[in-house]
KEKE-409749 format. One record per residue: chain; z, x, y of N, C-alpha, C, CB in turn; residue number from 1; residue in one letter. Coordinates in steps of 0.1 Angstrom, whole numbers, m for minus. Atoms other than C-alpha are relative to their C-alpha. Glycine has a CB too. Layout:
BEGIN
REC, c, npz, npx, npy, capz, capx, capy, cpz, cpx, cpy, cbpz, cbpx, cbpy, k, r
REC, A, Z, X, Y, Z, X, Y, Z, X, Y, Z, X, Y, NUM, A $
...
//
This chain:
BEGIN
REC, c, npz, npx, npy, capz, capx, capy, cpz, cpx, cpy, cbpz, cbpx, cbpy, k, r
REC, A, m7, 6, 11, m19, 187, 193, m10, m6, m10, 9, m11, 5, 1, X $
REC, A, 14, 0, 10, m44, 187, 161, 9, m10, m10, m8, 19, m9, 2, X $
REC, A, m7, 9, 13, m34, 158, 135, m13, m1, m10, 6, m19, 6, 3, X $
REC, A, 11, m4, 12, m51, 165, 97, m1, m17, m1, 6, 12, m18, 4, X $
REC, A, 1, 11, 6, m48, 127, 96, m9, m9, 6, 10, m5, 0, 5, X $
REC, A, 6, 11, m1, m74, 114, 117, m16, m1, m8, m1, m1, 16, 6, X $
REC, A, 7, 1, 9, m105, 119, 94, 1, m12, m10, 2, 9, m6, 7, X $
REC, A, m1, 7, 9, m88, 105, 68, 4, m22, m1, 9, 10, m4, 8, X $
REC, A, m3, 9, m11, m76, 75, 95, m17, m10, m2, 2, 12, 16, 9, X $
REC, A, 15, 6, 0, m114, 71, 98, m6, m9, m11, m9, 11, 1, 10, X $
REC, A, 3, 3, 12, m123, 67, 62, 9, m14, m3, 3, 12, m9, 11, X $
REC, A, m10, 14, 1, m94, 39, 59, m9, m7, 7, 18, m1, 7, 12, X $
REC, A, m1, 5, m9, m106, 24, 90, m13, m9, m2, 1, 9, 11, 13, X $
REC, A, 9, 1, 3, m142, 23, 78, m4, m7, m18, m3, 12, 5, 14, X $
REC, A, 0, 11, 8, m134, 5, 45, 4, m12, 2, 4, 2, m7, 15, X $
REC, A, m7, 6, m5, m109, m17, 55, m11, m8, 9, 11, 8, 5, 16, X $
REC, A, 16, 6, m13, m142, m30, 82, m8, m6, m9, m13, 15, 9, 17, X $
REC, A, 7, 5, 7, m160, m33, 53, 7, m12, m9, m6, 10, m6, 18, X $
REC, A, m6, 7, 7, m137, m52, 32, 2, m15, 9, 11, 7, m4, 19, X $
REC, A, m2, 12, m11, m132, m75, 65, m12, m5, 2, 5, 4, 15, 20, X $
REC, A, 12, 10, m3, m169, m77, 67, m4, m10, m11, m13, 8, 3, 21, X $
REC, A, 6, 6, 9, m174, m89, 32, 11, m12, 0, m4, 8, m12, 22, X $
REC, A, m12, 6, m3, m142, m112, 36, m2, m12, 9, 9, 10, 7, 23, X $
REC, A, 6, 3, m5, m154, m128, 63, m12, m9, 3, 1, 5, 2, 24, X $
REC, A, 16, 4, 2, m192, m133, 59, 4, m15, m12, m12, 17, m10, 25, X $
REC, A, m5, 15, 8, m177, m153, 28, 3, m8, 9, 13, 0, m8, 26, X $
REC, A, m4, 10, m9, m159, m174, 51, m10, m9, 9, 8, 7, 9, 27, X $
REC, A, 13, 2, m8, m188, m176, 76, m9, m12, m11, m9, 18, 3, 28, X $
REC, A, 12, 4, 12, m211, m187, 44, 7, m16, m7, m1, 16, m17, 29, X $
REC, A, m12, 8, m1, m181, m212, 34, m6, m10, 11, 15, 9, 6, 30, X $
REC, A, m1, 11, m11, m183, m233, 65, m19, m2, 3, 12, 8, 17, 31, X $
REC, A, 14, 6, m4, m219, m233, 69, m10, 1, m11, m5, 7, 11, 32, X $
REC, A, 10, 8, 13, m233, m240, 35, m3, m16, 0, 8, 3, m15, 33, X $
REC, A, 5, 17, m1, m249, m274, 25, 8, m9, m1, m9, m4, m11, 34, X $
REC, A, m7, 18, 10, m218, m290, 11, 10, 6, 12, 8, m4, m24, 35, X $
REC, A, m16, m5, m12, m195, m274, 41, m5, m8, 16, 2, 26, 4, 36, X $
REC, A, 2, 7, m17, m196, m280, 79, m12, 8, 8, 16, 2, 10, 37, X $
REC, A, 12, m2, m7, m226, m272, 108, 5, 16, 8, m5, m15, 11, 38, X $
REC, A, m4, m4, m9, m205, m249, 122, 13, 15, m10, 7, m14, 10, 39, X $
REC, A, m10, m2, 5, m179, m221, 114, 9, 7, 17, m2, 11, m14, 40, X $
REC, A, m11, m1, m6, m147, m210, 135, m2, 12, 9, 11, 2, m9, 41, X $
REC, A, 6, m15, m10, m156, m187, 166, 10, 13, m2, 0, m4, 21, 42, X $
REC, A, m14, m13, 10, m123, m168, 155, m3, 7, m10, 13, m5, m8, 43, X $
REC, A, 5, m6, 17, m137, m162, 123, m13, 9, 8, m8, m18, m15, 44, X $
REC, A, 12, m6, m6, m171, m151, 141, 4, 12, 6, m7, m9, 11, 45, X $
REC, A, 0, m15, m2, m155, m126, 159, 6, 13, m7, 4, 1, 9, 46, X $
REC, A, m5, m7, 4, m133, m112, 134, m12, 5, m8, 12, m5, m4, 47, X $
REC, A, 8, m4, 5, m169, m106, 117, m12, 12, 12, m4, m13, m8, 48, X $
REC, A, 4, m5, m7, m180, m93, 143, 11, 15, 5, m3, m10, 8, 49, X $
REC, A, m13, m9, 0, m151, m68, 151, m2, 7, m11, 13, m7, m1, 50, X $
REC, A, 4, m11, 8, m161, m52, 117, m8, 7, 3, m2, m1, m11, 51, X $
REC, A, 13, m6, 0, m195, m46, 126, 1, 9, 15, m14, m13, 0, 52, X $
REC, A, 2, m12, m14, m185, m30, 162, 7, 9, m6, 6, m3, 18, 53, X $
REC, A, m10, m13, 7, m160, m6, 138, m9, 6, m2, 9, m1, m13, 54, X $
REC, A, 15, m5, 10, m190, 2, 117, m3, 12, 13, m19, m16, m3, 55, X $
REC, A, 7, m8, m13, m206, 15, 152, 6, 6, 7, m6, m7, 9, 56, X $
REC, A, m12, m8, m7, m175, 28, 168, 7, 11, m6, 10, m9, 4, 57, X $
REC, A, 0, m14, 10, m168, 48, 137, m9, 13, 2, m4, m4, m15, 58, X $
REC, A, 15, m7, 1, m199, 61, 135, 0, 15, 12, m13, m15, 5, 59, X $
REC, A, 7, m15, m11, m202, 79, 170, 17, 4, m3, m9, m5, 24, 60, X $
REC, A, m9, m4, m6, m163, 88, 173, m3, 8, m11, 13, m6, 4, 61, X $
REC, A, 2, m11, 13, m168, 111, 138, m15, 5, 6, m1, m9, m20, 62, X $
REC, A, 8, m8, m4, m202, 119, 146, 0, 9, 16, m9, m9, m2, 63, X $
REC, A, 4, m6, m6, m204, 127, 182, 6, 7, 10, m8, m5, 1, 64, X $
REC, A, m8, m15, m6, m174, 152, 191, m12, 12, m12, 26, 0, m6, 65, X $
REC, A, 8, m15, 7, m192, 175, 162, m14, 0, 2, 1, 2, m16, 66, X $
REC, A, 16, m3, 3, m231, 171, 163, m5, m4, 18, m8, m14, m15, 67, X $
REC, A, 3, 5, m13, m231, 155, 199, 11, 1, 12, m3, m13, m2, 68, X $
REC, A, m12, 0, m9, m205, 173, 225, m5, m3, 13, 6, 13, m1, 69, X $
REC, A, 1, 2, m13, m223, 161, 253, 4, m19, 1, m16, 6, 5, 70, X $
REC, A, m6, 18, 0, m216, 122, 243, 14, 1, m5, m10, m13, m13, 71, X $
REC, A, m14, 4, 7, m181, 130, 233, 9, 2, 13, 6, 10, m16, 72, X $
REC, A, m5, m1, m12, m166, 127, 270, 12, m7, m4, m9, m6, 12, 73, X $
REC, A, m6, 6, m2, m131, 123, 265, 6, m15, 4, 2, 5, 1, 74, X $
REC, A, 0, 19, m7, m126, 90, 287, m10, m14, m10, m11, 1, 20, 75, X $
REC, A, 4, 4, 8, m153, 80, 262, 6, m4, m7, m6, 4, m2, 76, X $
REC, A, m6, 8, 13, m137, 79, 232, 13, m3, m1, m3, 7, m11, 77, X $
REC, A, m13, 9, m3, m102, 68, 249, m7, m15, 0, 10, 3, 17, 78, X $
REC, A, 5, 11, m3, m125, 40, 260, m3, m7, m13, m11, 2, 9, 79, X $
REC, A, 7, 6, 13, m143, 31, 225, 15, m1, m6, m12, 11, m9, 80, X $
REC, A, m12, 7, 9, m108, 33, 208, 8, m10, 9, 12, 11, m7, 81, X $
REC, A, m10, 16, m8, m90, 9, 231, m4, m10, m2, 0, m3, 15, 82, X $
REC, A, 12, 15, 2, m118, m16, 233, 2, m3, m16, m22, 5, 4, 83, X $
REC, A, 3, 3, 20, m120, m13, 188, 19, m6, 0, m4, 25, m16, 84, X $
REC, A, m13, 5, 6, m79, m19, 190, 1, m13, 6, 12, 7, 2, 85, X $
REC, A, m6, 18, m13, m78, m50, 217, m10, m3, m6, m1, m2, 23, 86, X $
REC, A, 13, 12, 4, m110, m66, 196, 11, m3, m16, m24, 9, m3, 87, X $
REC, A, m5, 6, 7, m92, m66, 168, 14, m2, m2, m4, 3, m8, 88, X $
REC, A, m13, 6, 2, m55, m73, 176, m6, m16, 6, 14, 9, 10, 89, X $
REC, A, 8, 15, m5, m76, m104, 194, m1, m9, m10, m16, 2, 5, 90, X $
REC, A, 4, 4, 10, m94, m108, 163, 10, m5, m10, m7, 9, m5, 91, X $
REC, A, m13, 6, 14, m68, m113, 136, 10, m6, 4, 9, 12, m9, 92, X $
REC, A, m8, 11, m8, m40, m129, 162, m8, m13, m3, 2, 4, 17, 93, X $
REC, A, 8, 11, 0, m70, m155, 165, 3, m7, m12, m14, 4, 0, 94, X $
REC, A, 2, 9, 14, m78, m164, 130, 12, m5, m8, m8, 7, m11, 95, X $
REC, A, m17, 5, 2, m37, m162, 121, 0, m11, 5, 12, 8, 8, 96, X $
REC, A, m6, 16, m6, m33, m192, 142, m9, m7, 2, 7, m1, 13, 97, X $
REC, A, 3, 12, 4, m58, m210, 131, 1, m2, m13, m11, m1, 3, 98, X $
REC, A, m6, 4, 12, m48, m205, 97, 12, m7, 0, 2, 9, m7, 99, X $
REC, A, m14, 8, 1, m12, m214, 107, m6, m12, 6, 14, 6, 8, 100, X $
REC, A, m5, 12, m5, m24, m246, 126, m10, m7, m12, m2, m3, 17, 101, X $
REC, A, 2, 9, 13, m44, m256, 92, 8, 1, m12, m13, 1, m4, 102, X $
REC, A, m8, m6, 14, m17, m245, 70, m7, 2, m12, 13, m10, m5, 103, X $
REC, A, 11, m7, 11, m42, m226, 51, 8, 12, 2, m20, 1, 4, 104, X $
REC, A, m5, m12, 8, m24, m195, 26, m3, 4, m4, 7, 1, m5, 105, X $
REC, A, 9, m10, 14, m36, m178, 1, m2, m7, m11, 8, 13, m7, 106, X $
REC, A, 5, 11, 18, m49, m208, m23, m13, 3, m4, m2, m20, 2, 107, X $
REC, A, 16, m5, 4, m79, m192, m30, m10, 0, 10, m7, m9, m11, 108, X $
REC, A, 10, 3, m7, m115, m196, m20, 1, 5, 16, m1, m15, m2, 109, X $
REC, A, m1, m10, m15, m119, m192, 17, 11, 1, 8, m8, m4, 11, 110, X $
REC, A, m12, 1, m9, m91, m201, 28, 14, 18, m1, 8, m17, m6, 111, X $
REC, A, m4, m12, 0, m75, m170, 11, m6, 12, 1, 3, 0, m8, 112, X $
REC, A, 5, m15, m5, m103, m144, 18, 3, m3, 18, m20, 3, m6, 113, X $
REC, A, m4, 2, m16, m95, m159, 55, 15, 6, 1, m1, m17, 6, 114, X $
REC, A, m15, m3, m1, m57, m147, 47, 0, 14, m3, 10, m8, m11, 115, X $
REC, A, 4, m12, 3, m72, m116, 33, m2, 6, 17, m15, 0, m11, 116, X $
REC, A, 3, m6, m8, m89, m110, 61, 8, 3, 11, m10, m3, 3, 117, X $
REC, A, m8, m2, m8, m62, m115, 84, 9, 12, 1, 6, m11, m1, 118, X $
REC, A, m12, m11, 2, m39, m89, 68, m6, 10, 3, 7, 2, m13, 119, X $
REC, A, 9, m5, 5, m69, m64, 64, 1, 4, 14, m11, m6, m9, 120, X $
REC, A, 5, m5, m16, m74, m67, 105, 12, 5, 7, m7, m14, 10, 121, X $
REC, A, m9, m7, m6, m38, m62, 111, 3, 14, m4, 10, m7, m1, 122, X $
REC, A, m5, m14, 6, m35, m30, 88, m12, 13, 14, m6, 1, m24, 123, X $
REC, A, 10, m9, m11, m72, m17, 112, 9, 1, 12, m15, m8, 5, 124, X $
REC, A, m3, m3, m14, m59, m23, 143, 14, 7, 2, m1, m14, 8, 125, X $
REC, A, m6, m9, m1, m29, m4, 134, 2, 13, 4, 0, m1, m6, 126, X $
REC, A, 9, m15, m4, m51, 26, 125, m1, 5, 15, m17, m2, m4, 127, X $
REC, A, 4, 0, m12, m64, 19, 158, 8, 7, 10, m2, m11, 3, 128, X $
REC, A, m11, m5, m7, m31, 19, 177, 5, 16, m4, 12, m11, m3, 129, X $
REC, A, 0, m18, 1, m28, 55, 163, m8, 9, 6, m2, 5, m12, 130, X $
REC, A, 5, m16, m7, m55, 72, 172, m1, m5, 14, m16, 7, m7, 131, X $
REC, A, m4, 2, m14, m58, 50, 206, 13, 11, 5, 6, m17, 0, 132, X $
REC, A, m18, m7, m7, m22, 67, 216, m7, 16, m2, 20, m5, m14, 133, X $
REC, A, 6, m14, 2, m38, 101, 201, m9, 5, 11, m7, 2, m13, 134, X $
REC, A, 9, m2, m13, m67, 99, 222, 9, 3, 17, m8, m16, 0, 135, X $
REC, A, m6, m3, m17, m45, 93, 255, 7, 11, 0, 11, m12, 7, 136, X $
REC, A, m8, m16, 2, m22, 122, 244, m12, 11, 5, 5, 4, m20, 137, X $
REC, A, 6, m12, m1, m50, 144, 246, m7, m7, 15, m11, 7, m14, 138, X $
REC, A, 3, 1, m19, m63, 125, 281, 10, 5, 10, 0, m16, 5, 139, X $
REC, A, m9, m3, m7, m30, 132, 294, 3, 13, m1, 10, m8, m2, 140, X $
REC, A, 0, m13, 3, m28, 167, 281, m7, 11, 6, m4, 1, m11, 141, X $
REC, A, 10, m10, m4, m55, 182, 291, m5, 2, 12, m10, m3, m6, 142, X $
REC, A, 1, m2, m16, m67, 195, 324, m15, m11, 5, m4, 19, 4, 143, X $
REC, A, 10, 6, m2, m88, 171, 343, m15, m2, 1, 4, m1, 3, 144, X $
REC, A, 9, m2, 6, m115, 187, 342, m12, 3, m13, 1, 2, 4, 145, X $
REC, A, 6, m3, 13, m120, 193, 307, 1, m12, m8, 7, 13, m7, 146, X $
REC, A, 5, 18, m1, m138, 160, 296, m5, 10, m20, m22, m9, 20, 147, X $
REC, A, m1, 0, 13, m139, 175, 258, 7, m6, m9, 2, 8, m2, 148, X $
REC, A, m13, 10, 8, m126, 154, 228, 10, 10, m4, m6, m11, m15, 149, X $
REC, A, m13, m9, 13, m96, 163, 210, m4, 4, m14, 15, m11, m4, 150, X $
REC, A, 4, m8, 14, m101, 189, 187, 2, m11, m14, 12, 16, m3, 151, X $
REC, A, m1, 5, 13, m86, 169, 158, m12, m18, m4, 20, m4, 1, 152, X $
REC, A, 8, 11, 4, m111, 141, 159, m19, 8, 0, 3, m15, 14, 153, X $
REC, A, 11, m10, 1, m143, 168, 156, 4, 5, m9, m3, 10, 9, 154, X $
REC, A, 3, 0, 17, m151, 165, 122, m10, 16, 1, m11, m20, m7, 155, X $
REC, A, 7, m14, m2, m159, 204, 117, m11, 0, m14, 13, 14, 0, 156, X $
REC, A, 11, m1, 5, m177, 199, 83, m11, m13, m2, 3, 7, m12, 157, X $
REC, A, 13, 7, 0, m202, 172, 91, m9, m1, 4, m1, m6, 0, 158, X $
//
């Protein structure tokens, strides 16, 4: 079962990371500048963190069904997308409720790139929940021995 949409899946997935990382880092930068506090919000920390394992979890699921079929072991990259969707339904649940318990909205400054970022992590881990489910389709599909990814995530021209 080949879907033309996870490429393009990717590309979302991999801005959207970025937009959370710069989103974020603000925030981060926010709470621990000179006139802010010693400290920022371990919620916040991981939701910046959660971009940067996308970054790296992108990276090999596009790269290494096509350039690297010996690291693209199905179970693998069920595994990598599960782990990228449970970090950031984690991630953005988190910082949601600590925005709701400071009734911080979208008034600007950090508090609204923290409202940004929130939405930004629920639209990824969406993505996620797609190709997660795609991935197991083709775990469940396929004969057990044949530890190849699914064709549709083997990016043929890169």
């Amino acid at each position: 079962m080949s879907s033309p949409f996870i490429l393009p899946l990717r590309a979302v997935q991999v801005v959207f990371s970025i937009i959370v990382l710069g989103l974020t880092a603000y925030v981060v930068n926010a709470f621990t500048s000179p006139y802010g506090y010693d400290w920022s919000p371990d919620s916040v920390d991981f939701l910046l963190f959660c971009s940067i394992w996308t970054l790296l979890a992108v990276a090999y699921l596009v790269v290494a069904p096509s350039r690297f079929p010996n690291l693209a072991h199905k179970y693998a990259i069920l595994g990598v997308e599960a782990i990228t969707m449970i970090f950031w339904f984690a991630g953005w649940v988190a910082v949601a409720t600590l925005w709701g318990d400071w009734h911080c909205g979208s008034h600007g400054g950090w508090c609204g790139a923290g409202t940004a970022a929130i939405v930004f992590g629920a639209f990824i881990w969406l993505t996620f929940v797609f190709t997660t489910v795609m991935a197991a389709l083709h775990v469940k599909n396929t004969a057990r021995g044949d530890t190849r990814a699914p064709p549709e995530m083997q990016a043929q021209g890169v």
